[in-house]
C-alpha positions as CSV (number, residue, x, y, z in Angstrom):
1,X,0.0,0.0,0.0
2,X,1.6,3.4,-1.1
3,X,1.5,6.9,1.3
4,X,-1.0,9.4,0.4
5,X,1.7,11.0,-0.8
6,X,3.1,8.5,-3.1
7,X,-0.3,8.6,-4.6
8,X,-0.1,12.1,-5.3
9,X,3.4,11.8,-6.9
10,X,2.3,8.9,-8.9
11,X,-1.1,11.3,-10.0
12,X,1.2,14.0,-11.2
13,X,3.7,12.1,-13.3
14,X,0.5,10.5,-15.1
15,X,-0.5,14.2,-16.7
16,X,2.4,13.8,-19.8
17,X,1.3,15.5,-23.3
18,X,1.0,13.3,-25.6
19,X,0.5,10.2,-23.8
20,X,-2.7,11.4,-22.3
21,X,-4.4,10.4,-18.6
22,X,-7.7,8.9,-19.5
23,X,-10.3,9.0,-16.9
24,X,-13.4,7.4,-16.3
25,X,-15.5,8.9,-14.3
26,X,-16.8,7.5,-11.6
27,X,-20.0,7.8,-8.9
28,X,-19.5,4.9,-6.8
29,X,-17.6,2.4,-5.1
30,X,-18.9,-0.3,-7.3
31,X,-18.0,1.7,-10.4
32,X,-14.2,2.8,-9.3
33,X,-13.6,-1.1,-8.5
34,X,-14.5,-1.6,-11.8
35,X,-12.0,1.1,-13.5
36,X,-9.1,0.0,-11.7
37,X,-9.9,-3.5,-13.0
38,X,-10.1,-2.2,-16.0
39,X,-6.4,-1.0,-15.8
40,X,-7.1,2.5,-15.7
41,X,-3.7,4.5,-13.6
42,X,-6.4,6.5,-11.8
43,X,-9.9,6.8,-10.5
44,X,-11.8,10.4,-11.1
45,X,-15.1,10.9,-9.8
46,X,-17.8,13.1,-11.8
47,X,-19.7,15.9,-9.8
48,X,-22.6,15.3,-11.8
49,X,-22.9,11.6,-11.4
50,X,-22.0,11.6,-7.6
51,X,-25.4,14.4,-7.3
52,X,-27.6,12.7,-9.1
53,X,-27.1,9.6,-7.1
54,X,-27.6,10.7,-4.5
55,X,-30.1,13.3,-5.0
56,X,-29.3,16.1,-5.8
57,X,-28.9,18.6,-9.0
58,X,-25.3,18.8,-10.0
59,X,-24.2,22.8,-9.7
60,X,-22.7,23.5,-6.4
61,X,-26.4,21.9,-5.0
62,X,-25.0,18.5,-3.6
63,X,-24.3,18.9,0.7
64,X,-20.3,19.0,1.2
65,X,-20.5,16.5,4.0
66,X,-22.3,13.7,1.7
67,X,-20.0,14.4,-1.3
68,X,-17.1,13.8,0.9
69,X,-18.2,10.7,2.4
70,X,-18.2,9.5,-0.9
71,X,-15.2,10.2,-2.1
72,X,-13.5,8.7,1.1
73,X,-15.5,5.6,0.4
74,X,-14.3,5.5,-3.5
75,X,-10.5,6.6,-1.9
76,X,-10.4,3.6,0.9
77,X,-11.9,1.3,-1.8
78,X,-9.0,1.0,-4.0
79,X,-5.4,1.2,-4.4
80,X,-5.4,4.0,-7.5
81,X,-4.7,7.8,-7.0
82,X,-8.1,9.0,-6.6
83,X,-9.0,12.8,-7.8
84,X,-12.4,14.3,-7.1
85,X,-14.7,16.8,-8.7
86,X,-15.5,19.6,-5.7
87,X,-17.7,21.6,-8.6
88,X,-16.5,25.4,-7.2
89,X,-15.6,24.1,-3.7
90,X,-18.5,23.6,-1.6
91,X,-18.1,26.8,-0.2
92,X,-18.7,30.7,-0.9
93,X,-15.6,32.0,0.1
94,X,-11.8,31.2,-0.4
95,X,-11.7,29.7,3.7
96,X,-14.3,27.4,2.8
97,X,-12.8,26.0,-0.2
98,X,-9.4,25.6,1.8
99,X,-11.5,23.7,4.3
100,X,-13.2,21.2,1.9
101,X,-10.3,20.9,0.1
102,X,-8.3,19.9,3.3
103,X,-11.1,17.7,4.3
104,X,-10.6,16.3,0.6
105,X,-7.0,14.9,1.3
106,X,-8.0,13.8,4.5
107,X,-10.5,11.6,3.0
108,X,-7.8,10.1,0.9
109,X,-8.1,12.1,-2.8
110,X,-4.9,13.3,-4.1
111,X,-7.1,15.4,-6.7
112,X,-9.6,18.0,-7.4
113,X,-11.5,19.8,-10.2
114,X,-12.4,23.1,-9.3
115,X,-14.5,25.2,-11.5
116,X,-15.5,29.1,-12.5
117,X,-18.7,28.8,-13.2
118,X,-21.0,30.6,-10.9
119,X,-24.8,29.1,-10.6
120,X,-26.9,31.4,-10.2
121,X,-25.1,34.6,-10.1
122,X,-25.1,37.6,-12.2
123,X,-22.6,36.2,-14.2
124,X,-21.7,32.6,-16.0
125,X,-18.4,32.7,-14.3
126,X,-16.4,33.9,-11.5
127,X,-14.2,37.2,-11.7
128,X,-10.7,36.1,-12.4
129,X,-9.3,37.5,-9.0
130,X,-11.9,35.8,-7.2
131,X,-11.5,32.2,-8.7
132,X,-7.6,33.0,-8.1
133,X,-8.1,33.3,-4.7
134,X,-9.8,30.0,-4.3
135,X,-7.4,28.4,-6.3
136,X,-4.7,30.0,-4.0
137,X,-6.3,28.7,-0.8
138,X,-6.7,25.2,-2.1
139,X,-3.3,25.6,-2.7
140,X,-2.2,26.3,0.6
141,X,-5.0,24.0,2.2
142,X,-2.3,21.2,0.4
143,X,0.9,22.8,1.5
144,X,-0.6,22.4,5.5
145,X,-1.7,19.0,4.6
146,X,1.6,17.9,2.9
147,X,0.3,17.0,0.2
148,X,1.0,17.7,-3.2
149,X,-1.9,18.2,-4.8
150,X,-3.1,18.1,-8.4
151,X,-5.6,21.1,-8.7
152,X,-7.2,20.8,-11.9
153,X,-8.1,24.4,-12.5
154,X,-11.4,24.0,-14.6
155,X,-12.8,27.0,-16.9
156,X,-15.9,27.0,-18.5
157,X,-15.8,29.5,-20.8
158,X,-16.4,27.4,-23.4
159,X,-18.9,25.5,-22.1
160,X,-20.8,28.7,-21.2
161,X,-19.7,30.5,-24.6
162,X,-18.4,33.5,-22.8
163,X,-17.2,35.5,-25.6
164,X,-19.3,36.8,-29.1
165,X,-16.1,34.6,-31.2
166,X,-14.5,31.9,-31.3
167,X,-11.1,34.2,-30.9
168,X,-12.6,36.2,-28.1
169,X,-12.9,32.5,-26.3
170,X,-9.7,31.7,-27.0
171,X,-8.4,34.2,-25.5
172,X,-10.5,33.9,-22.6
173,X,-9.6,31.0,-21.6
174,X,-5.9,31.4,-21.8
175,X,-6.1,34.3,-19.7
176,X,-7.9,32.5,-17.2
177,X,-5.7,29.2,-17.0
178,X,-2.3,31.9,-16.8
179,X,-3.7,33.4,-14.3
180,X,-4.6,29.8,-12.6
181,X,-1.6,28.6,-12.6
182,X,0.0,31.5,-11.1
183,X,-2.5,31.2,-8.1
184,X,-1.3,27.8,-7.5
185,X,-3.1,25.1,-10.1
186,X,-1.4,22.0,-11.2
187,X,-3.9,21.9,-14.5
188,X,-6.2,23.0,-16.5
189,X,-9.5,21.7,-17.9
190,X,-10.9,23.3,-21.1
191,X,-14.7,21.6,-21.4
192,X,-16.9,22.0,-24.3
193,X,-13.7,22.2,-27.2
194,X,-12.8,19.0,-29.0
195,X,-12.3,20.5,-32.5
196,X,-8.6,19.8,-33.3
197,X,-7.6,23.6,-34.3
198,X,-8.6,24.7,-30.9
199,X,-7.3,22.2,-29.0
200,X,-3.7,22.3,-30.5
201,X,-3.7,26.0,-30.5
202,X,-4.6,25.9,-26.7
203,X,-1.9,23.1,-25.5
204,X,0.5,25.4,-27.7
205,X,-0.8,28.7,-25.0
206,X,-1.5,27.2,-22.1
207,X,2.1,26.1,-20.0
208,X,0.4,22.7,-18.4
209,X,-0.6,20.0,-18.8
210,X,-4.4,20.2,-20.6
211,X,-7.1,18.4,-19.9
212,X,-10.5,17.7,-23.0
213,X,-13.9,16.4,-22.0
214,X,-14.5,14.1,-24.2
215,X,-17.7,11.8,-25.9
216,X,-19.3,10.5,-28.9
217,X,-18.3,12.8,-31.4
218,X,-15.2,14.3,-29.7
219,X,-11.6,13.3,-31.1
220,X,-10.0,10.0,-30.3
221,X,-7.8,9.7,-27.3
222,X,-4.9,8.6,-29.8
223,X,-5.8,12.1,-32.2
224,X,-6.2,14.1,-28.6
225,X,-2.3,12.7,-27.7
226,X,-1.1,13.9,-30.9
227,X,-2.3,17.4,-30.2
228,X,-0.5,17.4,-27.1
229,X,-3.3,17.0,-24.6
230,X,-2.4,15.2,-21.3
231,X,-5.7,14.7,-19.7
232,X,-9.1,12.9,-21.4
233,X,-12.0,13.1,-18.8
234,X,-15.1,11.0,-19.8
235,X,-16.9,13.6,-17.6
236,X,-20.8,12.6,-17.3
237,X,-21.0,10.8,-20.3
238,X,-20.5,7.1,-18.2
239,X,-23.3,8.2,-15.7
240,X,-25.7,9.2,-18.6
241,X,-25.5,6.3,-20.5
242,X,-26.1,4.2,-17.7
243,X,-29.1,6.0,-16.7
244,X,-30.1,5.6,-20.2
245,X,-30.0,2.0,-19.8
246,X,-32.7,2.5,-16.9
247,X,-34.8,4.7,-18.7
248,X,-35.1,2.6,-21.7
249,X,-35.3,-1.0,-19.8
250,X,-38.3,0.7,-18.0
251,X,-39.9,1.6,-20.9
252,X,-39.4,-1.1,-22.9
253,X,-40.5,-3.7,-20.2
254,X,-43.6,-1.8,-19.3
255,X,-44.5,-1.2,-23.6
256,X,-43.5,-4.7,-24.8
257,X,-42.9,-6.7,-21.9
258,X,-39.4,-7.3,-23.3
259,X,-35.8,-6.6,-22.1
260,X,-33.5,-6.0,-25.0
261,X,-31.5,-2.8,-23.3
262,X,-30.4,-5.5,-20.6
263,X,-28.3,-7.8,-22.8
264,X,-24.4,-7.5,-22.4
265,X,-25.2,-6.5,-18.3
266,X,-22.2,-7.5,-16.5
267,X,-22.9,-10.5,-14.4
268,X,-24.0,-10.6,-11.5
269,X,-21.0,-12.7,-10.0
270,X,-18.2,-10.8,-11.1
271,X,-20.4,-7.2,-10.0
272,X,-20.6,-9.1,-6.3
273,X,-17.2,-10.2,-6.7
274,X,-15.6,-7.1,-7.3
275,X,-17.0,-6.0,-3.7
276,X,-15.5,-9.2,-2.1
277,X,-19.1,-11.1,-2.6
């Protein structure tokens, strides 16, 4: 069994451009025990996924306390470096994210996303200072811990289209990730841009390692690794196609009183198994 740190120096070396991190993200125990099986070098967990199952909208709506209780769960339940998605912190100031994010580590993640976007306010995302702040205290919240931490420094101004052009959110988003990485982040995470241009012109700005939400559609992960990108996060995708698989079981067994969306299930053995059943 490695240190916590270990873990974390093991998560770091992973982010290489070119030969890419790929990450599946994850919701539950069940679901991380099946990644590392897989052969994957790291669990992630996905913000959305981990709401939604356990009740809540994703968006900075899901309770800090449950959220970490999961990932200490998904951390103690296997022997990969674990990151976790904290959406903007669980908190509304730059003390609170220190706090989660020491209460992160302490639940055994060696990783974080945090984010800019701001639900709800007047604005899609967070003033640069601002975010910088809370990227600075998660940053220190690490240092006390003695951890090195991987803060994944997430901007959405793609996903939110902040910007009238394409240029405009170019530049954006460089801005922003210079001015996270200054304030302490390891990474950055650019969702909602897969077309090839963009993503070679922004591992060519940006002076980390970049990470690409990926799915159906979205360059493969060997294209990504020739455009330099050294992190490919399945996001939500995994958690919405499994819902899908509920949705359209339901309705097909109540229509038809057939089960076609049920075939290639993994078996229940080796789903028991997994869990030491």
């Amino acid at each position: 069994m490695t240190t916590l740190r270990e873990r974390a120096e093991l998560f770091h070396s992973l982010h290489r451009g070119g030969t890419p991190l790929v990450l599946a993200n994850v919701w539950d125990v069940a679901g991380a025990r099946l990644v590392e099986e897989a052969g994957a070098g790291a669990v992630a967990t996905t913000s959305a996924g981990v709401a939604w199952s356990l009740g809540a909208p994703d968006g900075d709506r899901l309770d800090r306390d449950r959220a970490i209780d999961l990932i200490a769960r998904i951390a103690a339940a296997v022997d990969l470096p674990v990151t976790a998605d904290i959406e903007s912190g669980f908190a509304d100031t730059p003390e609170g994210v220190a706090e989660t994010v020491g209460r992160v580590i302490a639940a055994g993640a060696v990783g974080v996303n945090i984010e800019d976007a701001l639900h709800g306010g007047d604005t899609p995302l967070r003033p640069v200072e601002e975010q910088c702040e809370r990227l600075a205290a998660a940053r220190r919240a690490a240092e006390e811990a003695g951890i090195p931490l991987y803060v994944n420094a997430r901007t959405d101004v793609y996903l939110r289209q902040v910007g009238e052009t394409p240029q405009e959110r170019f530049e954006a988003a460089v801005e922003r990730a210079e001015a996270y990485l200054a304030a302490g982040a390891s990474g950055v995470f650019v969702p909602g841009v897969v077309d090839p241009e963009t993503v070679a012109a922004l591992t060519g700005a940006v002076a980390a390692p970049l990470n690409i939400l990926v799915g159906p559609g979205a360059p493969t992960v060997a294209e990504l690794a020739e455009l330099g990108v050294a992190r490919v996060s399945l996001g939500s995708s995994i958690v919405g196609a499994a819902y899908a698989v509920i949705w359209e079981a339901t309705r097909e067994v109540l229509a038809s009183g057939t089960y076609t969306p049920l075939e290639g299930a993994l078996d229940y053995g080796r789903l028991n198994a997994i869990l030491g059943g």
